[in-house]
C-alpha positions as CSV (number, residue, x, y, z in Angstrom):
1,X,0.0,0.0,0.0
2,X,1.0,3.3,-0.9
3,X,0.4,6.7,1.4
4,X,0.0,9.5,-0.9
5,X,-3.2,10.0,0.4
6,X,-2.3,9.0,4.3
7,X,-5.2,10.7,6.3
8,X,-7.6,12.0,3.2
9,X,-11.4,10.7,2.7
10,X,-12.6,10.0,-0.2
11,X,-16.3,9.8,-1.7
12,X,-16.3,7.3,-4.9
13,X,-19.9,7.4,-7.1
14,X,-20.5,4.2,-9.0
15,X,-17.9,2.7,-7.1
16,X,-19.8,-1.0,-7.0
17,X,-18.3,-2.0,-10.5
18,X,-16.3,-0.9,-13.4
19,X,-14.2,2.2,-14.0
20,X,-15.4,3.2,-10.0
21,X,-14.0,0.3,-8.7
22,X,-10.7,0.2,-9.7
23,X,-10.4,4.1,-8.6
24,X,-11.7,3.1,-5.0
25,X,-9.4,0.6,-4.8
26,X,-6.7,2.3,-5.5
27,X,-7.8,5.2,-3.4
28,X,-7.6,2.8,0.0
29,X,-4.5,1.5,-1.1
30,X,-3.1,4.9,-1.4
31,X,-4.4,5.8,2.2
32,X,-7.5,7.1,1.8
33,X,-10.4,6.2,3.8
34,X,-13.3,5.6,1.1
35,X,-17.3,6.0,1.0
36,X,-18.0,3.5,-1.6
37,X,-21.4,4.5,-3.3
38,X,-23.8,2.6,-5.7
39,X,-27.3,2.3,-5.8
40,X,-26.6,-1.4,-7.6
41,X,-29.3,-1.1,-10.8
42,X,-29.1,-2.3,-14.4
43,X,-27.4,-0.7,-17.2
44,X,-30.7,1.2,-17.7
45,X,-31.0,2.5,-14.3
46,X,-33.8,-0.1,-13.2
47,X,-33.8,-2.3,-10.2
48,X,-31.5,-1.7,-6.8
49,X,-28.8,-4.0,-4.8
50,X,-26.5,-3.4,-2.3
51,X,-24.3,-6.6,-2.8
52,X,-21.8,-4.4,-5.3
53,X,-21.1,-1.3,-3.5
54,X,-20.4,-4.4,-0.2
55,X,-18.5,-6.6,-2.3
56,X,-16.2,-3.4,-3.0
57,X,-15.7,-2.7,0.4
58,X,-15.1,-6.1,1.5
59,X,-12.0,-6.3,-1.1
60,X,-10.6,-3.0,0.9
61,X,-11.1,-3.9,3.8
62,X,-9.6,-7.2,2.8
63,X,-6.7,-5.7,1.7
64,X,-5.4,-3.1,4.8
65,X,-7.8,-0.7,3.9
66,X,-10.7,1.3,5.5
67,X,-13.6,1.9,3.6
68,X,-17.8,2.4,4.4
69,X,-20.8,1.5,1.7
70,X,-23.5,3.9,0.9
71,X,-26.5,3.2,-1.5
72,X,-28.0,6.6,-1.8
73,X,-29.4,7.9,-4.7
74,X,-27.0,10.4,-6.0
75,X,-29.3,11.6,-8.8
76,X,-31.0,12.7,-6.0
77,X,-30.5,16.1,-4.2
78,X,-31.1,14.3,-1.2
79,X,-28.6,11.2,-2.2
80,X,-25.9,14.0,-2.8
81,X,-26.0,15.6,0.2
82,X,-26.2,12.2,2.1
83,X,-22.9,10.3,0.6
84,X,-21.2,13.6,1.6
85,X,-22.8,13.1,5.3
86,X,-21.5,9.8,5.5
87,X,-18.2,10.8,4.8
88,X,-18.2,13.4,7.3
89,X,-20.3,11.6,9.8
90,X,-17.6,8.4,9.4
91,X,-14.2,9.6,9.0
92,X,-13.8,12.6,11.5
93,X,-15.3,15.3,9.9
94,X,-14.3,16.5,7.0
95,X,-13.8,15.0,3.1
96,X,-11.2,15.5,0.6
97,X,-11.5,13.9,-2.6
98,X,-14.5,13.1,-4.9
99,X,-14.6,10.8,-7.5
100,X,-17.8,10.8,-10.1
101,X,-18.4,7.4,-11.9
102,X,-22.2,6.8,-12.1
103,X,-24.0,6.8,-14.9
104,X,-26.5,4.6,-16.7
105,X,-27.3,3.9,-20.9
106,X,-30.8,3.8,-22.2
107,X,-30.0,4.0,-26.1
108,X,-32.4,4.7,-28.8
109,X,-31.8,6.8,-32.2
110,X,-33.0,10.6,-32.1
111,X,-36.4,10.1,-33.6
112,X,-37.3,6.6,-31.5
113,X,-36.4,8.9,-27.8
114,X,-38.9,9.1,-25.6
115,X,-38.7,12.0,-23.0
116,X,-38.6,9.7,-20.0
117,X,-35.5,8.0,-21.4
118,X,-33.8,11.2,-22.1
119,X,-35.3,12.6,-19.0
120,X,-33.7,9.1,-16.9
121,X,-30.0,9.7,-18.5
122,X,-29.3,13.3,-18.3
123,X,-30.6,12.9,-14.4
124,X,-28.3,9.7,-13.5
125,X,-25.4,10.9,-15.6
126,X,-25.6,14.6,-15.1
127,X,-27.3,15.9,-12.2
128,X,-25.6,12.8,-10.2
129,X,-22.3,14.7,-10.4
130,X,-23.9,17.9,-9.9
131,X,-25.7,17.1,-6.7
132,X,-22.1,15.7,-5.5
133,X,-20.4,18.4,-6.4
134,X,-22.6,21.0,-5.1
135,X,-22.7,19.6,-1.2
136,X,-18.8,18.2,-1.3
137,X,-18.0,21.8,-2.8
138,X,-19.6,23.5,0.3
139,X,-17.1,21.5,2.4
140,X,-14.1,21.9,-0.1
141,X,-14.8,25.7,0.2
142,X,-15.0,25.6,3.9
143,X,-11.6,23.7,4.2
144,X,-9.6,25.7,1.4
145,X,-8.6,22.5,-0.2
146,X,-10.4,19.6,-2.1
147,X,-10.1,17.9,-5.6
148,X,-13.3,16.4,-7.7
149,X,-12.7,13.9,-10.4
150,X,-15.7,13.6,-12.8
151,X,-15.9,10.5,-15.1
152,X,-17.3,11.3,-18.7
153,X,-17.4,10.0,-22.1
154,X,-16.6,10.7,-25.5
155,X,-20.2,10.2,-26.8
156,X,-20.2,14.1,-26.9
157,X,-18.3,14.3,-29.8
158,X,-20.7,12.4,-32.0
159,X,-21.9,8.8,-31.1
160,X,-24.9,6.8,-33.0
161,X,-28.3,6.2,-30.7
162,X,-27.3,8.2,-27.5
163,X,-28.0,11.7,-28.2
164,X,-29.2,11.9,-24.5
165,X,-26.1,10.1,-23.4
166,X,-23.8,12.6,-25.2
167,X,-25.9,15.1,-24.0
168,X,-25.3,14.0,-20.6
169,X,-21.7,13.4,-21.3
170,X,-20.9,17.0,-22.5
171,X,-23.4,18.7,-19.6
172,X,-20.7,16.6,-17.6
173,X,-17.4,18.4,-19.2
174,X,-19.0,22.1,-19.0
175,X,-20.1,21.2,-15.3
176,X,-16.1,20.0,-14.6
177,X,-14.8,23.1,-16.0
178,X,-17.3,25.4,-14.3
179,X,-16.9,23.7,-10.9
180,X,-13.0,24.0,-11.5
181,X,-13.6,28.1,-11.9
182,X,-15.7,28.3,-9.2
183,X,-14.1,26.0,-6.6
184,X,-10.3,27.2,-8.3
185,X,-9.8,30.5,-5.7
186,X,-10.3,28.1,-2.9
187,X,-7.4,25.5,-3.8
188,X,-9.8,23.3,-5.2
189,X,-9.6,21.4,-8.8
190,X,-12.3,19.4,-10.8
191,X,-11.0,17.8,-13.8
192,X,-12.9,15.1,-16.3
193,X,-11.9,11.8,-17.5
194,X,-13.4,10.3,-20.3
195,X,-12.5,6.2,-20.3
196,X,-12.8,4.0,-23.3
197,X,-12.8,0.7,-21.5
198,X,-14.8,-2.6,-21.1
199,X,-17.4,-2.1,-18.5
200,X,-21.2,-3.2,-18.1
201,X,-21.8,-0.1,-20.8
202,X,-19.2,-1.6,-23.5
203,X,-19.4,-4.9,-23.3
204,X,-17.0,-7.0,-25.9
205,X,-14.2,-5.9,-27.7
206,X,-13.9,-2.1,-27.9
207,X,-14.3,-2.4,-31.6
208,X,-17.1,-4.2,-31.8
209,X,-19.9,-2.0,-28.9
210,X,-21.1,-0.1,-31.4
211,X,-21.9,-1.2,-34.6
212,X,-25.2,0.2,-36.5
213,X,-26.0,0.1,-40.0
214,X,-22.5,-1.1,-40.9
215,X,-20.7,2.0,-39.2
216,X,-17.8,0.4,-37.1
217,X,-15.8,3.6,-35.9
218,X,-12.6,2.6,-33.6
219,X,-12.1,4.7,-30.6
220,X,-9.6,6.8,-32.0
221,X,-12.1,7.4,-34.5
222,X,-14.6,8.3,-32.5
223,X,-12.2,10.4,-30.2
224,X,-10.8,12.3,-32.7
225,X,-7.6,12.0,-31.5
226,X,-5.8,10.6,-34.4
227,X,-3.6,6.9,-34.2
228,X,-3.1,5.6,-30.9
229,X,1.5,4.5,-31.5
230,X,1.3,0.5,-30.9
231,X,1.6,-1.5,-28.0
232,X,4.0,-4.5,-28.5
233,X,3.6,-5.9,-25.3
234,X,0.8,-5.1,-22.0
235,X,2.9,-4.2,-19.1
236,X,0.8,-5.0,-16.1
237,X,-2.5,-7.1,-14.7
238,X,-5.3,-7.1,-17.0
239,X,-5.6,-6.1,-20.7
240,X,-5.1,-2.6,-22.3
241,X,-9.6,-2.3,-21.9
242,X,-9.5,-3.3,-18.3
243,X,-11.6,-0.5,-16.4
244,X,-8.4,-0.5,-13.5
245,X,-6.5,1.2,-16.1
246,X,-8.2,4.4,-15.4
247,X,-7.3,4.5,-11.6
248,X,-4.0,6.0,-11.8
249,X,-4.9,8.9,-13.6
250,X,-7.9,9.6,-11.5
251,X,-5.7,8.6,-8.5
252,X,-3.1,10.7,-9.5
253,X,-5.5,14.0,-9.6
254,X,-7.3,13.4,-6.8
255,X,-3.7,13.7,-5.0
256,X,-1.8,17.2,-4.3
257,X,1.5,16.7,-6.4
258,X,-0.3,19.0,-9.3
259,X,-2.3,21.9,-8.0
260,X,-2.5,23.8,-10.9
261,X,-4.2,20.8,-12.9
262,X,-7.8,22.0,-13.2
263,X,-10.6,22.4,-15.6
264,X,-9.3,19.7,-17.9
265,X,-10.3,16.3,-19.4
266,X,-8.5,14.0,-20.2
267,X,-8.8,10.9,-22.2
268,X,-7.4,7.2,-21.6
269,X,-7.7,4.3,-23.8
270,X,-5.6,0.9,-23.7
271,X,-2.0,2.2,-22.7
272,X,-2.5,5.9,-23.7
273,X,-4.1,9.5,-21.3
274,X,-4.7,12.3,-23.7
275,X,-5.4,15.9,-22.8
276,X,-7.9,17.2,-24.8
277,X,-7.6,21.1,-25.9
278,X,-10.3,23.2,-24.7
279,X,-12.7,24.6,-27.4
280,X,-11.5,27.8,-29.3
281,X,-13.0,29.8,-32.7
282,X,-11.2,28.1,-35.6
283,X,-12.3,30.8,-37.7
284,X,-13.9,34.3,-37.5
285,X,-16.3,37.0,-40.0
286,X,-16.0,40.6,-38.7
287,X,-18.6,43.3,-40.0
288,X,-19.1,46.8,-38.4
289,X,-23.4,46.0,-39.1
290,X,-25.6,42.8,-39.6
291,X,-24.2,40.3,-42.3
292,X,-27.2,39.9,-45.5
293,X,-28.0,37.1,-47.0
294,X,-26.3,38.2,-50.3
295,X,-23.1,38.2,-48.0
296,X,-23.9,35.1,-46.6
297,X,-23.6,33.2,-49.7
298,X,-19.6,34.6,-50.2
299,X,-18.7,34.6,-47.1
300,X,-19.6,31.3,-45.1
301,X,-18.4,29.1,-48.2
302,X,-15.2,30.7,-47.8
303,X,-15.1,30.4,-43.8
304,X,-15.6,26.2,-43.8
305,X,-14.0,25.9,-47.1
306,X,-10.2,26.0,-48.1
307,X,-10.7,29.8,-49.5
308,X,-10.8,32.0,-46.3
């Protein structure tokens, strides 16, 4: 066991399974004393069970570490401000780190939504890390120190059938960066990760999850990061997918060895973290008065085209 994070406590959303796990894990075995949170439903937010969020903190506790379940409902105001009570309530008073990493899938293409499915996705996936945020913030901002990792997804940037999932997903990223501004005067930082993993939401091989119409678009693809450089050999446990992968990184920001790391997301896929840029105008049309129609047609071809 490490002890970078010797004396800190830790609230971990989602933390029954997947990408949450592995980051709780790592989190006790680093030190921290963690509140390990999962309501236990279905990929599609139905049904309820304690056994994952237990199972998690039997493998702590197992291990050396010290760590408490909590079921609440984080999509919940009420579920928010409770995992942040248990923290408080169970470790001496006070909480350090937060970790984000629920989130539920109910896919359907744009013109098959319903409103209750979008309504169900956006609330699990977005509004769970904003009800965390806002009562672990109050405490952050009391203590003059804190750090918020919020998981997130790539969807965003154009995905097939989840337009409420990449709505969520992006809602996510402009949260993070908000938080970071927000929370940043009082030594606090909130930064984003977007995994591309095998969990319970990508089962199979990562090339393979999503596959309509004949469209097969890799990760890098999808990303928008260009070629990932080869790996010629996996260093380590597990297989460049494995959910665990994403702990250091998370880990690693939730610690105090970079301070001024905030407002960021960052991507990790098989042995690769990127940094993605922050959005910026490519291009720009100035015009002392309102642009016509007639200018219009010149000027926009010449803005997205090769002539500008």
């Amino acid at each position: 066991m490490g002890n970078r994070l010797e004396g800190k406590v830790a609230v971990v959303t989602g933390a029954g399974r997947g990408v949450g796990r592995g980051v709780a894990k790592l989190l006790a075995e680093e030190g921290a004393s963690v509140v390990v949170n999962d309501v236990g439903c279905d990929v599609d937010g139905s049904g309820s069970s304690r056994e994952p969020a237990d199972n998690v903190v039997a493998e702590i506790k197992a291990g050396g570490g010290n760590a408490v379940a909590n079921y609440d409902n984080v999509a919940e105001m009420e579920g928010g401000e409770g995992v942040v009570r248990t923290a408080i309530d169970t470790f001496g008073g006070k909480l350090d780190i937060l970790v984000n990493s629920a989130g539920i899938m109910r896919d359907r293409m744009i013109y098959q939504m319903t409103p209750e499915e979008w309504d169900l996705v956006v609330r699990n996936n977005t509004k769970s890390a904003f009800t965390t945020c806002k009562f672990a913030g109050i405490v952050f901002r009391q203590q003059r120190a804190g750090r918020i990792v919020n998981m997130t997804s790539d969807a965003g940037l154009g995905d097939i059938g989840r337009s409420n999932y990449a709505a969520a997903s992006e809602g996510i990223v402009g949260l993070t960066r908000t938080v970071g501004r927000d929370l940043g005067r009082y030594g606090v930082t909130c930064n984003a990760i977007s995994p591309m993993v095998e969990t319970r939401l990508f089962p199979g091989t990562l090339e393979e999850y999503r596959v309509v119409e004949g469209i097969h678009p890799t990760p890098t693809e999808r990303a928008g990061i260009g070629i990932s450089p080869p790996i010629a050999e996996w260093d380590g446990p597990g297989t460049p997918d494995d959910p665990d992968n994403v702990a250091p990184l998370a880990v690693y920001l939730c610690t105090y060895a970079a301070p001024n790391v905030n407002c960021n997301v960052f991507g990790v896929r098989g042995g690769s973290i990127f940094l993605y840029s922050n959005p910026s105008v490519e291009k720009a049309l100035h015009k002392w008065g309102t642009f016509t129609l007639d200018e219009m047609d010149v000027l926009v071809p010449k803005m997205i085209g090769t002539g500008f």
